[in-house]
Residue frames as a rotation matrix with the C-alpha (Angstrom) as fourth column:
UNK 1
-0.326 -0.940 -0.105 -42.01
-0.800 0.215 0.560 23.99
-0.503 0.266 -0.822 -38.80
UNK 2
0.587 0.461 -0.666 -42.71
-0.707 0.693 -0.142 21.50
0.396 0.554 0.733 -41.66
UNK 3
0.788 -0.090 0.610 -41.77
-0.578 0.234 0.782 18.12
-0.213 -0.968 0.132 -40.70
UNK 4
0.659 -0.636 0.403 -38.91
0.483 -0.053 -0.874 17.68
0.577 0.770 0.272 -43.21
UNK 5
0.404 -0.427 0.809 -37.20
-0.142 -0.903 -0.405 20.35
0.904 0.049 -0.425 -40.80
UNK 6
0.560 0.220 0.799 -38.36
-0.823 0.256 0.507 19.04
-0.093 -0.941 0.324 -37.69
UNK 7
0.965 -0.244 0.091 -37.02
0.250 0.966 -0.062 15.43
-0.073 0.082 0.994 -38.63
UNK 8
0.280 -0.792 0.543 -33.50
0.237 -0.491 -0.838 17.97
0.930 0.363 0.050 -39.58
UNK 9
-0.126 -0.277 0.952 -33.08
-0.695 -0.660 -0.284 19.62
0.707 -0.698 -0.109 -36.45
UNK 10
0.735 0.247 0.631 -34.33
-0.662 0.459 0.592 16.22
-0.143 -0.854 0.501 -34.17
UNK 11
0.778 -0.614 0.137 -31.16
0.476 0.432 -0.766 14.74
0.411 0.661 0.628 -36.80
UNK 12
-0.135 -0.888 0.440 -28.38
0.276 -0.460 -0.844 17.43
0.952 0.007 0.307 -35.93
UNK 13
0.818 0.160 0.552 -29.56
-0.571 0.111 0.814 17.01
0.069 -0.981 0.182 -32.14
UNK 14
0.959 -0.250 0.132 -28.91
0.162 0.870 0.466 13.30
-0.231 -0.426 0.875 -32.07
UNK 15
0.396 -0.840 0.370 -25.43
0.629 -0.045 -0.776 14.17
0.669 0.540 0.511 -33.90
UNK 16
0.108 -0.534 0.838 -24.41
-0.447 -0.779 -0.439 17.20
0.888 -0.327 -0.323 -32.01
UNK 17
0.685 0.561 0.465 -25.66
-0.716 0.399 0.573 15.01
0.135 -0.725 0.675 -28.71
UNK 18
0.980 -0.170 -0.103 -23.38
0.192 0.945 0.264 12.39
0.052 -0.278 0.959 -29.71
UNK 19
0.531 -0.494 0.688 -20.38
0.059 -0.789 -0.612 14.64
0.845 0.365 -0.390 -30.53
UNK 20
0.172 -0.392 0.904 -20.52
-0.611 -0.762 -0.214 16.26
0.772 -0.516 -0.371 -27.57
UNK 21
0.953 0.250 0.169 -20.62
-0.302 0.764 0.570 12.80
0.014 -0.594 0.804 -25.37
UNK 22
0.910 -0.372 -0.185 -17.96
0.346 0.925 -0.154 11.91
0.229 0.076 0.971 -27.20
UNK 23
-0.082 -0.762 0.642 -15.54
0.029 -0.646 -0.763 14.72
0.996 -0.044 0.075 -26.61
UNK 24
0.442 -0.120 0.889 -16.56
-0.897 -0.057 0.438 14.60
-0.002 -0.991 -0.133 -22.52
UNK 25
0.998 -0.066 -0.008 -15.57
0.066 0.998 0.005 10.89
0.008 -0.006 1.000 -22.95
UNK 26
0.502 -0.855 0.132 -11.91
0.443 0.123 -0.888 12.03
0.743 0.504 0.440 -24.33
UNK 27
-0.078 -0.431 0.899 -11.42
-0.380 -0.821 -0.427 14.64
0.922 -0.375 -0.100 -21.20
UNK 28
0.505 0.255 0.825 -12.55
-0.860 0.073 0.504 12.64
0.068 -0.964 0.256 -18.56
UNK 29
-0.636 -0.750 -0.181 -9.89
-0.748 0.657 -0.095 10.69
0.190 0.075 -0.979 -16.73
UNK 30
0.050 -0.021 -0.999 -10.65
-0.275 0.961 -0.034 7.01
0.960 0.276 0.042 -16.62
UNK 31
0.684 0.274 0.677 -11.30
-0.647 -0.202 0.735 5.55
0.338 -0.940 0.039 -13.61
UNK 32
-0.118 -0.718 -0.686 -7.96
-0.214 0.693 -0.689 3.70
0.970 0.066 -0.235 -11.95
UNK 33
0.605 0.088 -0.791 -7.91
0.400 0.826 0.397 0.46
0.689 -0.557 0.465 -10.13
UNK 34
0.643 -0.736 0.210 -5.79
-0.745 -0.538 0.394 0.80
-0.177 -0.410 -0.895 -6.78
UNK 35
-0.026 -0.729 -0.684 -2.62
-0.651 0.531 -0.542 -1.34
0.758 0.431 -0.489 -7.17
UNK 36
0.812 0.153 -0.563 -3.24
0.188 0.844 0.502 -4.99
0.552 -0.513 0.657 -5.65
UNK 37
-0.391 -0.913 0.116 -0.32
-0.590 0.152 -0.793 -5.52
0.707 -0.378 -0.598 -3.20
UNK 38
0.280 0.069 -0.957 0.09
0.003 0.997 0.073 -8.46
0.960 -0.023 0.279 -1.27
UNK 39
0.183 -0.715 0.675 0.27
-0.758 -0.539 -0.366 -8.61
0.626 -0.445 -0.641 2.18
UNK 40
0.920 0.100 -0.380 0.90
0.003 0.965 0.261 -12.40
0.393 -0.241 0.888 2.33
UNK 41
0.187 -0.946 0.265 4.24
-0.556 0.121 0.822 -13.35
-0.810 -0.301 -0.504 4.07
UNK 42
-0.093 -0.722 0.686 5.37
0.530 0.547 0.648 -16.27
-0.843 0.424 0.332 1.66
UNK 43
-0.090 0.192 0.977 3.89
0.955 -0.260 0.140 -14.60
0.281 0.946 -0.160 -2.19
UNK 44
0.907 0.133 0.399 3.80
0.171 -0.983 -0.061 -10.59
0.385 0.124 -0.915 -0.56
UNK 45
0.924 -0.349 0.155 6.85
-0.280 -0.342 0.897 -10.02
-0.260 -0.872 -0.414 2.02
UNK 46
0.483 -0.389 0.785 8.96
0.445 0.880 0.162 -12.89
-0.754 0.271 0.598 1.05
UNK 47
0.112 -0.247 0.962 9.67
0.987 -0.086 -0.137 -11.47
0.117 0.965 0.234 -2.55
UNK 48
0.742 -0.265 0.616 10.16
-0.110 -0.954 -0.278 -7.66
0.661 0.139 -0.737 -1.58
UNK 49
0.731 -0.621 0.281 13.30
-0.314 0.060 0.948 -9.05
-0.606 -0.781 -0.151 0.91
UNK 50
0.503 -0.356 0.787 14.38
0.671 0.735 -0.096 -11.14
-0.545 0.577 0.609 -1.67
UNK 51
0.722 -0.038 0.690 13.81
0.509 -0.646 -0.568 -8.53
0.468 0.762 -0.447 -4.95
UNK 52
0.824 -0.172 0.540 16.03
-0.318 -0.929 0.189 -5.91
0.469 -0.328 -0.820 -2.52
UNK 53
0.220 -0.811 -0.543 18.49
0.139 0.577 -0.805 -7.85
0.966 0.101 0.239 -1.55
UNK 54
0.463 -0.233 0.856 18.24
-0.752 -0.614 0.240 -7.85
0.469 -0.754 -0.459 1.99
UNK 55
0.972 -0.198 0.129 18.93
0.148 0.935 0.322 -11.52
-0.184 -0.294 0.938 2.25
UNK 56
0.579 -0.813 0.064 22.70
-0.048 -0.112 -0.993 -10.21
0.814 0.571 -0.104 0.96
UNK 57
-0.058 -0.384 0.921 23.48
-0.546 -0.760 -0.351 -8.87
0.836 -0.524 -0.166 4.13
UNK 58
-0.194 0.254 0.948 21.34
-0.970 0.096 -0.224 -10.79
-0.148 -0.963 0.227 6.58
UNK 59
0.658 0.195 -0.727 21.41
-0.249 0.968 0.035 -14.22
0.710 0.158 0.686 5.96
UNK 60
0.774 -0.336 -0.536 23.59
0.006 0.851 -0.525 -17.27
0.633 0.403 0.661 7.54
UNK 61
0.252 -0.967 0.035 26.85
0.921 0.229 -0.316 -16.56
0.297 0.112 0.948 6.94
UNK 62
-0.495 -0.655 0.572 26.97
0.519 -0.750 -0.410 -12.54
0.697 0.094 0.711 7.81
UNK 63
0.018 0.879 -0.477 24.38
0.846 0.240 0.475 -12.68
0.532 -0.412 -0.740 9.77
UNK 64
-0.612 -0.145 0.778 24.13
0.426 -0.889 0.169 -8.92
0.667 0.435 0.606 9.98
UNK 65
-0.411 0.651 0.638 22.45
-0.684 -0.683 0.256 -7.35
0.602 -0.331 0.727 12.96
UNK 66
-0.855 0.193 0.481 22.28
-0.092 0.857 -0.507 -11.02
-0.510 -0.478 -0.715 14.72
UNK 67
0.169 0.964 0.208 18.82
-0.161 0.235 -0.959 -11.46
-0.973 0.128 0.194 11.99
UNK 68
-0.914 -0.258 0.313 18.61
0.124 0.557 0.821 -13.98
-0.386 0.790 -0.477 9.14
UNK 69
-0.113 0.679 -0.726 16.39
-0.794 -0.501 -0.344 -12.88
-0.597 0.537 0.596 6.42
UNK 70
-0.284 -0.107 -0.953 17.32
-0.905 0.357 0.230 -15.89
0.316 0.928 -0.198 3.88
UNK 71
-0.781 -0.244 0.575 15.37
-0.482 0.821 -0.306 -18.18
-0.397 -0.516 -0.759 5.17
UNK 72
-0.877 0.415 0.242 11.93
0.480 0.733 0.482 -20.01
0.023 0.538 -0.842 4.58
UNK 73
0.099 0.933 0.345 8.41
0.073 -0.353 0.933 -18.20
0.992 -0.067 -0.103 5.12
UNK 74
0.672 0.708 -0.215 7.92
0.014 0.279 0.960 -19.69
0.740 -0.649 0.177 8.25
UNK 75
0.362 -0.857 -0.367 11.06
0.905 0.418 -0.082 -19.07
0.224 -0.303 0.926 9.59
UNK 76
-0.205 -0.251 0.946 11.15
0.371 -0.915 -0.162 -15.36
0.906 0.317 0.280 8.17
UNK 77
0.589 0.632 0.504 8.11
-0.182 -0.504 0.844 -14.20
0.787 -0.589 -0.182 10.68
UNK 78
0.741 -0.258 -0.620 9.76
0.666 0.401 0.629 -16.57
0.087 -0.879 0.469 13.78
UNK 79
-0.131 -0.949 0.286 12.88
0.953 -0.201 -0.229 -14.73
0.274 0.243 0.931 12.87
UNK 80
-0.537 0.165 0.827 11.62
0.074 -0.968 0.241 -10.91
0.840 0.191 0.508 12.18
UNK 81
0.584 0.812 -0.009 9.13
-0.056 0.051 0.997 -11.62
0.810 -0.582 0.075 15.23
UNK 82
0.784 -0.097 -0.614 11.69
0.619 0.209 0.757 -12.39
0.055 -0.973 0.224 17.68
UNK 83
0.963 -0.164 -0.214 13.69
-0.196 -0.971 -0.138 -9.58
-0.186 0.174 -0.967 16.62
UNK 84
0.402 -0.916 0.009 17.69
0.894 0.394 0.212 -9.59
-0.198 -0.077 0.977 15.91
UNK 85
0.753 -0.129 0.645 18.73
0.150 -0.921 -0.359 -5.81
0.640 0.367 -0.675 15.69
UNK 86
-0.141 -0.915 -0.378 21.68
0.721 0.167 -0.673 -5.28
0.678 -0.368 0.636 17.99
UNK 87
-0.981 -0.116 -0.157 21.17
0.185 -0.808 -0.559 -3.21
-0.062 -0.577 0.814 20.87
UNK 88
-0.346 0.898 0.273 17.37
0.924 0.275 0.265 -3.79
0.163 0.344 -0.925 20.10
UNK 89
0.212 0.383 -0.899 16.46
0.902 -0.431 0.028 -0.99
-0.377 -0.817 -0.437 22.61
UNK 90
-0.463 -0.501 -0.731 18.62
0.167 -0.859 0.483 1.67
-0.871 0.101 0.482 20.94
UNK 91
-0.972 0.225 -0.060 17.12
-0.099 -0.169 0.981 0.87
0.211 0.959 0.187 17.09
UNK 92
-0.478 0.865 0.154 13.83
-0.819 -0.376 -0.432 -0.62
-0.316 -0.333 0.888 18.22
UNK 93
-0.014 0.104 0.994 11.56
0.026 0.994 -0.103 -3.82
-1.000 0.024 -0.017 17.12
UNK 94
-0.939 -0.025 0.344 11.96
0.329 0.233 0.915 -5.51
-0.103 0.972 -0.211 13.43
UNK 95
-0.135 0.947 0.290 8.03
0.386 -0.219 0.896 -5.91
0.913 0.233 -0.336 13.65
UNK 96
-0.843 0.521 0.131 5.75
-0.391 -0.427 -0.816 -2.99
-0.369 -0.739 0.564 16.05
UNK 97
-0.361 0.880 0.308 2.62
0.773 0.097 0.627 -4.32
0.522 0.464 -0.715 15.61
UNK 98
0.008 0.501 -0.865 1.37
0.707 -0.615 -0.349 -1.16
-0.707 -0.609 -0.359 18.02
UNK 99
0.489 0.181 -0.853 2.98
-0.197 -0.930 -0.311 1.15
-0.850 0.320 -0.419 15.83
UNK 100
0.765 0.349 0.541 3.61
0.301 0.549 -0.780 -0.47
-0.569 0.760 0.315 12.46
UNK 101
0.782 -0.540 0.313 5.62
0.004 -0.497 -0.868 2.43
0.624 0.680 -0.386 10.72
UNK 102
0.381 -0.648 0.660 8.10
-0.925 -0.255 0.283 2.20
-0.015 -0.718 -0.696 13.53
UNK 103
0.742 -0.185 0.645 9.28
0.034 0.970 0.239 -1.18
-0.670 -0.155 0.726 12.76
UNK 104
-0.126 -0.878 -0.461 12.68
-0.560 -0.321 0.764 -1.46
-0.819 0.354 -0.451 11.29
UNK 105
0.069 0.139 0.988 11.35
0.787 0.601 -0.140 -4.16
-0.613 0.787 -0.068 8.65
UNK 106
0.636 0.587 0.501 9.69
0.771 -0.463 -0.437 -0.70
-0.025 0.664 -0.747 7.16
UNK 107
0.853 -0.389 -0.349 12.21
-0.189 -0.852 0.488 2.08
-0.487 -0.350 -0.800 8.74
UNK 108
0.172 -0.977 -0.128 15.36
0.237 -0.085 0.968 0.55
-0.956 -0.197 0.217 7.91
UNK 109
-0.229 -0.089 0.969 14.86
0.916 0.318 0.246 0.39
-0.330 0.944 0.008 4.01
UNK 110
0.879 0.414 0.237 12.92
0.447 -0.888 -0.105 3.84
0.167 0.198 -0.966 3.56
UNK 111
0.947 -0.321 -0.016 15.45
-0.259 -0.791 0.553 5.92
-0.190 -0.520 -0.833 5.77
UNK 112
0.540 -0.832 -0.123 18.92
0.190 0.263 -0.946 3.91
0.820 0.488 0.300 4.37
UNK 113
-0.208 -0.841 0.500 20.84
0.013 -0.513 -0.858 5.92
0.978 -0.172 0.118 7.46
UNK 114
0.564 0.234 0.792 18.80
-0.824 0.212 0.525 5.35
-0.045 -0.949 0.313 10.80
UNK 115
0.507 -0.645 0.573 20.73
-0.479 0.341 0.809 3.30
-0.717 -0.684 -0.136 12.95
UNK 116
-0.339 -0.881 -0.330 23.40
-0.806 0.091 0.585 2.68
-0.485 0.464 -0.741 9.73
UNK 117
0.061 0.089 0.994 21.60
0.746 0.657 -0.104 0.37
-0.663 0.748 -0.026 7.52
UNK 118
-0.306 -0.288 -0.907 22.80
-0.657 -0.625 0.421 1.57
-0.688 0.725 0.002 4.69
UNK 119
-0.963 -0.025 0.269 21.30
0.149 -0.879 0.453 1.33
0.225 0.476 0.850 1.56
UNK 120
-0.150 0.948 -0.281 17.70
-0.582 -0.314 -0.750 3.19
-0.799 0.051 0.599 1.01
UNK 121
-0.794 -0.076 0.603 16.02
0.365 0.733 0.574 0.63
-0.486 0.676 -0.554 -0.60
UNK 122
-0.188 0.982 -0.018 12.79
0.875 0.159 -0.458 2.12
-0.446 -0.102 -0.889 -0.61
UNK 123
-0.631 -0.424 0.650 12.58
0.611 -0.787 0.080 5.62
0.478 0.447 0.756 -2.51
UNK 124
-0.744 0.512 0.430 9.17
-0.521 -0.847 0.106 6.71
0.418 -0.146 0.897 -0.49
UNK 125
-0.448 0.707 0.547 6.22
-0.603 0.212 -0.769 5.80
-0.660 -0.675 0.332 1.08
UNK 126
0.296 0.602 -0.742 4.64
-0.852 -0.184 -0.489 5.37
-0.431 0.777 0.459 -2.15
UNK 127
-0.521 -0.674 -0.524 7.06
-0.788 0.615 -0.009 2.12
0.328 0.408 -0.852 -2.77
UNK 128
0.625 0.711 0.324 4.97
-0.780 0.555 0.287 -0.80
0.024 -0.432 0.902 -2.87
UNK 129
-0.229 -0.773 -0.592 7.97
0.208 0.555 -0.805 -2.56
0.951 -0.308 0.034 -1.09
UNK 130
-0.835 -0.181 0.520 7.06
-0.239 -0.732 -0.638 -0.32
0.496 -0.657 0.568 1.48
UNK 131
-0.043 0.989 -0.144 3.33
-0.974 -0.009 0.226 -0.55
0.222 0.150 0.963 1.25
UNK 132
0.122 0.356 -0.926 3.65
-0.263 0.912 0.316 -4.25
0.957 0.205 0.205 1.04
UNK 133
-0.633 -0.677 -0.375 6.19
0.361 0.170 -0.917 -4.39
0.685 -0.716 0.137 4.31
UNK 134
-0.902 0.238 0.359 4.38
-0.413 -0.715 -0.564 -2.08
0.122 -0.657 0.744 5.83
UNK 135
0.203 0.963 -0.176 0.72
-0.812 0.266 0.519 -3.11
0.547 0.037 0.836 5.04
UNK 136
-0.011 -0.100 -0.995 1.81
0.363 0.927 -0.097 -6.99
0.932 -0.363 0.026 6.42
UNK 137
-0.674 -0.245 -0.697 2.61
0.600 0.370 -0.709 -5.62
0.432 -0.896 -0.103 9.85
UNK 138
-0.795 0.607 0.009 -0.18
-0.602 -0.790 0.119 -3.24
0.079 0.090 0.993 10.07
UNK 139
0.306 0.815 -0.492 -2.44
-0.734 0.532 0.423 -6.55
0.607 0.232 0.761 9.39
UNK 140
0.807 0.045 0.590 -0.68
-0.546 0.438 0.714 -8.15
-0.226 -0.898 0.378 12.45
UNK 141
-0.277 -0.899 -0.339 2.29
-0.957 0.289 0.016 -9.64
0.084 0.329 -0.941 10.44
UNK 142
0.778 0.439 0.448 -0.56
-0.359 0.898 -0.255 -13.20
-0.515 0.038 0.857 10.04
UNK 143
-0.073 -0.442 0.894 1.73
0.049 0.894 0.446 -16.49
-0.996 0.076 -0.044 9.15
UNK 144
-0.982 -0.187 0.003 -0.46
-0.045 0.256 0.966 -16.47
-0.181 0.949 -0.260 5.51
């Protein structure tokens, strides 16, 4: 092969070569980040009670279920820790730290219809309301 040819064919390599890089480039997905969520009480927890409006219900004045939600951080946990559900026993604890998903913080919003909290705030598992709520007591339900 004269090297006129050779230099041709070591040419329409590097080309095809890059091509073909660039077309695996277009088909392969992109690696994705997972999604940050917060499981601080005052800047993670805090703001998915808020955003959802459980403080409507449970606050104060209507004090729903004998448990104020509309309070400060530090107040929330004391609150959600010492539980206010009526009939505790029959619904179960705001926060399980044993068994995490079994806490009504996380149950009552997902399910809308266990023990009549009505609405479903939560549309799935997959809700990072959920995730957040959930993840916080899972990580001991920590102050911050």
């Amino acid at each position: 092969m004269s090297p006129s040819n050779r230099a041709f064919v070591a040419t329409a390599a590097l080309v095809l070569a890059a091509c073909g890089e660039a077309s695996l480039e277009q088909y392969e997905p992109a690696p994705t980040q997972p999604p940050v969520t917060d499981f601080t009480l005052s800047t993670g927890v805090a703001p998915v009670i808020e955003t959802n409006g459980c403080t409507s219900c449970h606050n104060a004045t209507l004090f729903n279920s004998q448990l104020d939600l509309d309070v400060e951080p530090q107040l929330l946990r004391q609150n959600l820790l010492a539980g206010g559900a009526r009939e505790a026993s029959s619904y179960g604890q705001d926060i399980n730290i044993d068994f995490p998903e079994q806490s009504l913080l996380v149950l009552a919003p997902l399910t809308g219809s266990s023990f009549a909290h009505n609405p479903k705030y939560f549309g799935d598992v997959d809700d990072p309301g959920y995730v957040t709520l959930l993840g916080w007591v899972t990580n001991g339900a920590p102050e911050d």
